[in-house]
LUMFI-305021 format. One line per 5 residues: number of its first residue (from 0); their letters; for each residue y negated, z negated, x of N, C-alpha, C. Coordinates in Angstrom, 2 decimals. Example, Ala and Ser with C-alpha at 12.3 -4.5 7.8 and 13.67 -1.06 7.14 Angstrom:
2
0) AS) 5.69,-7.80,13.19,4.50,-7.80,12.30,3.30,-7.80,13.20; 2.25,-7.08,12.85,1.06,-7.14,13.67,-0.03,-7.87,12.90
This chain:
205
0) XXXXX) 1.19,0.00,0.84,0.00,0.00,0.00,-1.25,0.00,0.88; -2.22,0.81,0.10,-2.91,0.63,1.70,-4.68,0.96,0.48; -5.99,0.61,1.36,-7.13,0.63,0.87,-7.72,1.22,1.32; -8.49,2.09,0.97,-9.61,3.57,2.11,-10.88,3.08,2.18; -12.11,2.73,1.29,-13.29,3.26,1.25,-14.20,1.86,1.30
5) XXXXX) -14.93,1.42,2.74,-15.76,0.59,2.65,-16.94,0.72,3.54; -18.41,0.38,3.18,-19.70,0.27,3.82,-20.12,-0.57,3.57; -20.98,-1.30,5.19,-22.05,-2.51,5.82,-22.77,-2.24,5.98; -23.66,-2.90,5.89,-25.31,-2.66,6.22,-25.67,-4.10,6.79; -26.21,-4.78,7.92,-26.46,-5.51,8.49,-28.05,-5.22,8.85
10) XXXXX) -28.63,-6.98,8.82,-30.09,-6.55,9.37,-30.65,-7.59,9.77; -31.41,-7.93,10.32,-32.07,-9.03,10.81,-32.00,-10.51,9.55; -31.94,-10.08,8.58,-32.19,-11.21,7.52,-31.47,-10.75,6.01; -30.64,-9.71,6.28,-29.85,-9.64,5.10,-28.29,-8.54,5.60; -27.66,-8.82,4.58,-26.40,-7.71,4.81,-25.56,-7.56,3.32
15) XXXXX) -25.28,-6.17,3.42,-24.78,-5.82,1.79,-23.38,-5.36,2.29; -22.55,-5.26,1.57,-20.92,-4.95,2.22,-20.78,-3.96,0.37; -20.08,-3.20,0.73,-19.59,-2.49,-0.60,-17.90,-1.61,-0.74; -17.32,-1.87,-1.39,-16.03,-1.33,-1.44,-15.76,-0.63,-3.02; -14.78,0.10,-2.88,-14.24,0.52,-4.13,-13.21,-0.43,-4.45
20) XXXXX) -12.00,-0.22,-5.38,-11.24,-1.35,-5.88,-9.95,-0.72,-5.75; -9.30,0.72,-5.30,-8.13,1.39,-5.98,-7.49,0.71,-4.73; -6.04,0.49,-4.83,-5.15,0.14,-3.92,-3.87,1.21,-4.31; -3.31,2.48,-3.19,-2.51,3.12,-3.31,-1.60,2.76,-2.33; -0.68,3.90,-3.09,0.75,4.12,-2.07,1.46,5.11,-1.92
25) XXXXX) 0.75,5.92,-1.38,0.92,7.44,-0.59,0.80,8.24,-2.00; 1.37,9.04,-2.70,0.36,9.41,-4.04,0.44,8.94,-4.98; 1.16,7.39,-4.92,0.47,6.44,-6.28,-0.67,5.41,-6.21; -1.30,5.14,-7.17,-1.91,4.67,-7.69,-1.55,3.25,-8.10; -1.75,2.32,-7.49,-0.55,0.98,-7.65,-1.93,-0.18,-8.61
30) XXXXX) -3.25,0.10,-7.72,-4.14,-1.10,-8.61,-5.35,-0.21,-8.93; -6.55,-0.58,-9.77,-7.37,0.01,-9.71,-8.76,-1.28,-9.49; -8.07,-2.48,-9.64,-8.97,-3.81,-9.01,-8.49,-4.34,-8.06; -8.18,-3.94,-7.02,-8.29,-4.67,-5.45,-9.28,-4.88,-4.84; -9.65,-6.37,-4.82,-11.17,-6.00,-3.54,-10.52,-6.16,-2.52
35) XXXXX) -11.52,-5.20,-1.67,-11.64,-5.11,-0.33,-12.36,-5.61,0.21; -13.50,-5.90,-0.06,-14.72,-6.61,0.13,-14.65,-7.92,-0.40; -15.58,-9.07,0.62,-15.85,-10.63,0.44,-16.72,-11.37,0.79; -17.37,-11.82,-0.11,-18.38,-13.19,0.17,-17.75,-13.82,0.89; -17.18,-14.66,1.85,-17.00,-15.53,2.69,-17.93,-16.77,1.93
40) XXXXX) -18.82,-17.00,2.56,-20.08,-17.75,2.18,-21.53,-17.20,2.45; -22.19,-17.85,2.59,-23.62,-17.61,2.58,-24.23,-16.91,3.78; -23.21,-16.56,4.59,-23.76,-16.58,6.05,-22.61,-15.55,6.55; -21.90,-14.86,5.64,-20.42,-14.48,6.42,-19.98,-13.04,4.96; -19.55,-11.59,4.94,-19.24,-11.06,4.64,-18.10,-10.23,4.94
45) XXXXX) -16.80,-9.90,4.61,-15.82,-9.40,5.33,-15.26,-8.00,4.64; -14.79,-7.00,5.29,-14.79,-6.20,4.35,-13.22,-5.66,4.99; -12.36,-5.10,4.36,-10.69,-4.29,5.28,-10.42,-2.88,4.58; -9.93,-2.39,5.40,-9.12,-0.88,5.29,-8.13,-0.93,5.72; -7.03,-0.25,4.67,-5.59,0.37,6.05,-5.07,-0.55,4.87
50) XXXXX) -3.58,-1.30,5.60,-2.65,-1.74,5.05,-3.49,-3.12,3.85; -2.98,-3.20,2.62,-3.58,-3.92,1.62,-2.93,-5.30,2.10; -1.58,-5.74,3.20,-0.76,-7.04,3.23,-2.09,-7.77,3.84; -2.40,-7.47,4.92,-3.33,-8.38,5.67,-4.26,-9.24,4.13; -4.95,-8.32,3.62,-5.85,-8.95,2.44,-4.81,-9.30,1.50
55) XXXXX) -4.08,-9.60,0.57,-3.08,-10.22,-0.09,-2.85,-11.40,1.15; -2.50,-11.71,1.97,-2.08,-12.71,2.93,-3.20,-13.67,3.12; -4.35,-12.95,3.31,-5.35,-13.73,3.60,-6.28,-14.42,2.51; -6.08,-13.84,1.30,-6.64,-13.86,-0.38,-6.19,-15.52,-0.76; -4.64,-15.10,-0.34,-3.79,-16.10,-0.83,-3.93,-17.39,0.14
60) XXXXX) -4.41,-17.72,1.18,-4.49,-18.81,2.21,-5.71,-19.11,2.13; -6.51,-18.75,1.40,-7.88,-19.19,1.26,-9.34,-18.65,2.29; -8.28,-17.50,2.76,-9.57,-17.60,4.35,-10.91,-16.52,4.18; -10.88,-16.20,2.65,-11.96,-15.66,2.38,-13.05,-16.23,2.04; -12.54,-17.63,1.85,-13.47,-18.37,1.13,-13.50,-19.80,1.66
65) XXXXX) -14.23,-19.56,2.96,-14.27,-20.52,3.76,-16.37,-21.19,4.08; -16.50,-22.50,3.30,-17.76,-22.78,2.96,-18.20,-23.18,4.67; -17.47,-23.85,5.51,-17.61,-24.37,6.90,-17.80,-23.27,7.97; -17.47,-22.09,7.60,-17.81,-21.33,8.48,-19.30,-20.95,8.43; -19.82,-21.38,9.88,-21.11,-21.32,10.45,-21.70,-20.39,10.61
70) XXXXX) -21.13,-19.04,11.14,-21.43,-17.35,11.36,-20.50,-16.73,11.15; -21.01,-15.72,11.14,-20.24,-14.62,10.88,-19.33,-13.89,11.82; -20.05,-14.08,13.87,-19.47,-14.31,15.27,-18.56,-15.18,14.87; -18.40,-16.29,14.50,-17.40,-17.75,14.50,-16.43,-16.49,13.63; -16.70,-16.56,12.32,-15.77,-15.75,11.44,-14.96,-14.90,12.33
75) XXXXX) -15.74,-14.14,12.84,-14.71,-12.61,13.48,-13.91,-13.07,14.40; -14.47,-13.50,15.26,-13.48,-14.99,16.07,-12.07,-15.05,15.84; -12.40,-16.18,14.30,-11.32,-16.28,13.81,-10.20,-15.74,13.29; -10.68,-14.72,12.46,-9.96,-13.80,12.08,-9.29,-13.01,12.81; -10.19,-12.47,13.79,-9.58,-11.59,15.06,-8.12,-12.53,15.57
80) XXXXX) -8.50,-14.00,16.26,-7.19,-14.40,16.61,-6.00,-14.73,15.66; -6.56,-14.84,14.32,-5.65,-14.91,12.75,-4.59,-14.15,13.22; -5.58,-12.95,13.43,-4.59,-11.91,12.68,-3.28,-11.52,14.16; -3.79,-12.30,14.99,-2.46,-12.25,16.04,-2.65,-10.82,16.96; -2.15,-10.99,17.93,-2.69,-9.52,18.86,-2.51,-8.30,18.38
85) XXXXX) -3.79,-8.00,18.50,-3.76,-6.89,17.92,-4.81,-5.89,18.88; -4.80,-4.66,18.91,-5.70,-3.53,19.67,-6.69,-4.03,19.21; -8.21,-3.49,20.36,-9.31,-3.33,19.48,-9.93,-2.03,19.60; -10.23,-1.10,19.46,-10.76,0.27,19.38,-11.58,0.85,18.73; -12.29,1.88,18.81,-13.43,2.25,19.14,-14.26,1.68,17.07
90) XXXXX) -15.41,1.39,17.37,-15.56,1.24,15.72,-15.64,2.39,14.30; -15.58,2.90,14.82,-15.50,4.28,13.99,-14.06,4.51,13.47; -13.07,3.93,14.15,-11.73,3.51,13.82,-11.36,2.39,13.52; -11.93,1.19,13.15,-11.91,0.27,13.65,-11.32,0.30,11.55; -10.57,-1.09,11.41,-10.16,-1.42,9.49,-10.53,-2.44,9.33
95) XXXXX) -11.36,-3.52,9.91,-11.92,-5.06,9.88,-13.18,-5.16,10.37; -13.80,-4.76,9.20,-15.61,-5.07,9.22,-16.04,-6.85,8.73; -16.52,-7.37,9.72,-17.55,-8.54,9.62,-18.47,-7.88,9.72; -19.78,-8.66,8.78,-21.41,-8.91,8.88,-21.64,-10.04,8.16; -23.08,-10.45,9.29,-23.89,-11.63,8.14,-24.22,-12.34,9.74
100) XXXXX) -24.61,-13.46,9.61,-25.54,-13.95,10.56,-25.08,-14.33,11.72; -25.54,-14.13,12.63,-24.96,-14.21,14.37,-25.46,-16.16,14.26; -24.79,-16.44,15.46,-25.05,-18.03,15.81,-26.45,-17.84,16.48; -27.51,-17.19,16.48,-28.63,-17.70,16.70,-29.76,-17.16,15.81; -28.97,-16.67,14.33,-29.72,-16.65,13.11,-30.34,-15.49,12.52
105) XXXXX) -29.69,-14.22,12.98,-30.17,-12.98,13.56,-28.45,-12.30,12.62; -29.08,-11.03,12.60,-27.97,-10.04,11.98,-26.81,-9.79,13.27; -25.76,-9.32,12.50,-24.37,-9.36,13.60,-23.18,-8.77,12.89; -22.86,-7.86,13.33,-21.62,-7.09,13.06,-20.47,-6.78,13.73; -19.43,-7.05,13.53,-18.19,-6.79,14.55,-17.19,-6.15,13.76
110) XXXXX) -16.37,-5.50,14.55,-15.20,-4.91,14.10,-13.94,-4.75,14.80; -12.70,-4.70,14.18,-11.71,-4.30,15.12,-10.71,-3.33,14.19; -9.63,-3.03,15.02,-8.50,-2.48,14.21,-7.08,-3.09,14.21; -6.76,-3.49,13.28,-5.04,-4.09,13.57,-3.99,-3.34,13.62; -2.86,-3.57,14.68,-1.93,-2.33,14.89,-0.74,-3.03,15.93
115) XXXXX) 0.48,-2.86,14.88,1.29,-4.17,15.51,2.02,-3.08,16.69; 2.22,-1.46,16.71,2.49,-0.75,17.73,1.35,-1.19,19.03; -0.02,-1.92,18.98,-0.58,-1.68,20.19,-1.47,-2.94,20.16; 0.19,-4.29,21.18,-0.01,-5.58,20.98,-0.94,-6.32,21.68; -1.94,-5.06,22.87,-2.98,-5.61,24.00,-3.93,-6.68,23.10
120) XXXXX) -4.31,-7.57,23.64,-5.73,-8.58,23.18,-6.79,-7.81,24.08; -7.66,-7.20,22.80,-9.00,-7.10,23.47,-10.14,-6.92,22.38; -11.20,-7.57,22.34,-12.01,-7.56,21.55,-13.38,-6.93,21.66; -13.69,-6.50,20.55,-15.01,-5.49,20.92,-15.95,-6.29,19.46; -16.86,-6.63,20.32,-18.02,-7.21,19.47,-19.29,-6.49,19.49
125) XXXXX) -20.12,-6.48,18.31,-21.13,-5.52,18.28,-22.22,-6.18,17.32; -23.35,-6.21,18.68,-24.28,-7.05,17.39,-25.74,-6.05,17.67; -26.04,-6.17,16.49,-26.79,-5.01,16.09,-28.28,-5.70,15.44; -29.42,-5.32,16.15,-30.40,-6.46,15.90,-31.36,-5.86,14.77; -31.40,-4.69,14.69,-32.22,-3.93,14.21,-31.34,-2.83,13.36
130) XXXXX) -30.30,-2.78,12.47,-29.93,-2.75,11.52,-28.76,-1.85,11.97; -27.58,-1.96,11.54,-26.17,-1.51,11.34,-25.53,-1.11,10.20; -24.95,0.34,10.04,-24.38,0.52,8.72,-23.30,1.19,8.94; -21.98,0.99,9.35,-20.88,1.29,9.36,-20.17,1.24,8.26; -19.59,2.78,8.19,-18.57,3.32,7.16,-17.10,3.29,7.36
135) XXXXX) -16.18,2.72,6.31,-15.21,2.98,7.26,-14.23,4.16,5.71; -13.69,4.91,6.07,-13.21,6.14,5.11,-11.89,5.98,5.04; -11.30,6.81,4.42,-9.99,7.28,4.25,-9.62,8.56,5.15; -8.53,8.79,5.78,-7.92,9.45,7.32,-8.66,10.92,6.77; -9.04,11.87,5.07,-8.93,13.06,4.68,-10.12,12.90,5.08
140) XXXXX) -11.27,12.20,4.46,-12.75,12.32,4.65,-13.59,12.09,5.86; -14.31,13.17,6.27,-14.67,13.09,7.77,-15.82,12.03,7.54; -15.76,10.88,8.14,-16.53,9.71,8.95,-17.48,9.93,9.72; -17.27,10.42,10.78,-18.41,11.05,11.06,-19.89,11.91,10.89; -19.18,12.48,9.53,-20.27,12.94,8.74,-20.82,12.17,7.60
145) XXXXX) -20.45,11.01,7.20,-21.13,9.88,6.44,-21.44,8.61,7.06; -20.63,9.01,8.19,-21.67,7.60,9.33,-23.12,8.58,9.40; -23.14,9.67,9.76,-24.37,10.22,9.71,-25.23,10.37,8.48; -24.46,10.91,7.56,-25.60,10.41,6.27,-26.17,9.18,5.95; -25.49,8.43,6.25,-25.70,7.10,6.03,-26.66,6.52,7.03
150) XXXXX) -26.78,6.95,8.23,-27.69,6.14,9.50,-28.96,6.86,9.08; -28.96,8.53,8.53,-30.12,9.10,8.05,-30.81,8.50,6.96; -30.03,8.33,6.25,-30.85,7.84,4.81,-31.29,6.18,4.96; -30.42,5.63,5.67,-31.00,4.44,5.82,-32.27,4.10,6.40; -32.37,4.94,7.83,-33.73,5.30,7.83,-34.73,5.87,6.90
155) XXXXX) -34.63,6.84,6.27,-35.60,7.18,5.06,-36.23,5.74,4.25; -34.90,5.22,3.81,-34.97,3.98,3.02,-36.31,3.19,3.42; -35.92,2.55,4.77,-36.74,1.50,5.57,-38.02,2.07,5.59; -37.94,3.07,6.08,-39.87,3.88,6.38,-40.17,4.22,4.91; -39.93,4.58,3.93,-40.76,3.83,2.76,-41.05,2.89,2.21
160) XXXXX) -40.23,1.83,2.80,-40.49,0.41,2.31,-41.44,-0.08,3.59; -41.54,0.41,5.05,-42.39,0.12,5.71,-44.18,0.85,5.28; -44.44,1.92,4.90,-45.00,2.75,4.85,-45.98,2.02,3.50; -45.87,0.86,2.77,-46.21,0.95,1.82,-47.05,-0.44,2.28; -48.10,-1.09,1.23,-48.83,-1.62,1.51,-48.00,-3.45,1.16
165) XXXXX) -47.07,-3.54,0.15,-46.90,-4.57,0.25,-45.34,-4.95,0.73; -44.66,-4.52,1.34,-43.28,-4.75,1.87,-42.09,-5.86,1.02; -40.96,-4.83,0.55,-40.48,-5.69,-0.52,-38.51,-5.82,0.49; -38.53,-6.85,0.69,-37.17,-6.87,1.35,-35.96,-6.66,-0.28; -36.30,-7.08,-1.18,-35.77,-6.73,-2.29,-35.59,-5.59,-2.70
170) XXXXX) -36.52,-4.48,-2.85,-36.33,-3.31,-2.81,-35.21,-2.47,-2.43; -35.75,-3.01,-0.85,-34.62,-2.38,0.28,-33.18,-2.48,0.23; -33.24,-3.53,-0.27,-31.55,-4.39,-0.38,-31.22,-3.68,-1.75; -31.75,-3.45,-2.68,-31.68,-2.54,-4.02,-31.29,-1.18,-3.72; -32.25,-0.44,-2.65,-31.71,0.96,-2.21,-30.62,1.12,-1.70
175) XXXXX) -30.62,0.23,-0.63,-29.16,0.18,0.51,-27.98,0.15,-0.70; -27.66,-0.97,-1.73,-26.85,-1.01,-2.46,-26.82,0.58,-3.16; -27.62,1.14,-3.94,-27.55,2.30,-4.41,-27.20,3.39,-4.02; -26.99,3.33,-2.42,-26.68,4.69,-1.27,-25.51,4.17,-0.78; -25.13,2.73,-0.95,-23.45,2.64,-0.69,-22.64,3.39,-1.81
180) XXXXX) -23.23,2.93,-3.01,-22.53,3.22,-4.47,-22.26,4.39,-4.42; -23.74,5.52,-4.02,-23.80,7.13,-4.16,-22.84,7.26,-3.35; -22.48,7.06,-2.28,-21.29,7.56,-1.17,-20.50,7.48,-1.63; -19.60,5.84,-1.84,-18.35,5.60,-2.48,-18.33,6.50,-3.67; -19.20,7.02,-4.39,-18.63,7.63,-5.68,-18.21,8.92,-5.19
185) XXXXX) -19.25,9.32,-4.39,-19.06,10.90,-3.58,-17.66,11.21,-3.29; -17.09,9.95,-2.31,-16.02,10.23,-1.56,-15.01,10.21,-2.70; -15.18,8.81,-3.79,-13.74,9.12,-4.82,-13.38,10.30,-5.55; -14.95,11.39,-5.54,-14.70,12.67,-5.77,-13.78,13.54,-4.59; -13.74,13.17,-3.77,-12.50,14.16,-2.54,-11.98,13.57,-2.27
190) XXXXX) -11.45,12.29,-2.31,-9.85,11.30,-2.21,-9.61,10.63,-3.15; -8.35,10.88,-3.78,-7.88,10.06,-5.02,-7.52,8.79,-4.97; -7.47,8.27,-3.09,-7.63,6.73,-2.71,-8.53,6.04,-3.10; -9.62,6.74,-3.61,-10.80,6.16,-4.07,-11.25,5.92,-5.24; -11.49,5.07,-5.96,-12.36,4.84,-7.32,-13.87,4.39,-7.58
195) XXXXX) -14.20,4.78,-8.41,-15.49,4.61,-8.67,-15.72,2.94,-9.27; -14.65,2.12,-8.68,-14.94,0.90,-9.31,-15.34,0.05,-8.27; -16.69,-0.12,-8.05,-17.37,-0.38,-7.02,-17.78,-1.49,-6.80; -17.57,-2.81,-5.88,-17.65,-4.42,-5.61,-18.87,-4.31,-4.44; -19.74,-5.20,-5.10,-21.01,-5.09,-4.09,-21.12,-6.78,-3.79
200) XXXXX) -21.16,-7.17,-2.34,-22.04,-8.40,-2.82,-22.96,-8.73,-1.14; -23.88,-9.57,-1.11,-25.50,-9.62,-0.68,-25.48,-10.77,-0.63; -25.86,-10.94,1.37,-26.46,-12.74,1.69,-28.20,-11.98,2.42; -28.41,-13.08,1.96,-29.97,-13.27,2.74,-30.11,-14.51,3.38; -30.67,-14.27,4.54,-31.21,-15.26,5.23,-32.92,-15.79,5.44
């Protein structure tokens, strides 16, 4: 069983995570409410792709919903060693998106990939001060070309909300959500891994 379609947006003082809900199995259709995406807490957002066991495993042990976790660095941490050795590789491949606040109060994003064929420990952390929006797709839909729509428009986004006389961080966080949604719907139009049943959720700092 496995989950395709999720986008982050990380930023100095906020982060939006967005997923669809379908959970398949090679051409069935097994759920059409799986999240992929998670509040953690106030300070911590988690989002997965690839095999659906990891999230069922982790749903069920409570570790999505952990109030003591301090950052979102601490989070990935954890999870990273959770999930037992595993590769870490490049982020554009990567099926385990963290965002939400670094330990010195500041935006922070990390990622890895789990892969019990490639048992090396190595971790790749990525903190991003000035805003991050990683896509992660399904193997049919090229990534590369909606990591790029997505880094474009996000810029558009920001320089009209900079450009204007009274600066609304609300706004912004309104658009960003609306250009995750437009994608995810895009893509459930060219992969049937995908549904238009779309889980959004938003910390501010």
């Amino acid at each position: 069983m496995t989950l395709s379609c999720v986008i982050g947006t990380v930023f100095r003082n906020f982060a939006i995570i967005s997923g669809d809900m379908r959970m398949s199995n090679s051409d069935e259709i097994t759920s059409e409410k799986m999240s992929k995406v998670f509040k953690v807490n106030n300070k911590v957002l988690v989002g997965m792709t690839g095999s659906a066991q990891p999230v069922i495993t982790l749903k069920e042990n409570g570790y999505f919903s952990l109030e003591d976790c301090t950052s979102a660095e601490d989070y990935f941490e954890f999870l990273w060693l959770l999930t037992g050795n595993k590769q870490v590789i490049q982020q554009n491949q990567s099926n385990v998106l963290v965002i939400g606040v670094s330990k010195e109060g500041i935006g922070f994003g990390g990622n890895f990939h789990m892969d019990d064929e490639m048992p090396d420990n190595q971790l790749y952390i990525s903190e991003k001060l000035d805003g991050w929006s990683p896509i992660l797709t399904p193997p049919s839909v090229n990534q590369k070309y909606y990591q790029k729509v997505i880094d474009n428009r996000i810029i558009e986004i920001v320089l009209s909300q900079t450009n204007i006389q009274n600066f609304s961080r609300g706004m912004l966080i309104k658009n960003i959500k609306e250009l995750h949604r437009e994608i995810i719907l895009e893509i459930s139009k060219k992969d049937k891994s995908v549904n238009s049943n779309i889980e959004q959720y938003v910390i501010k700092w």
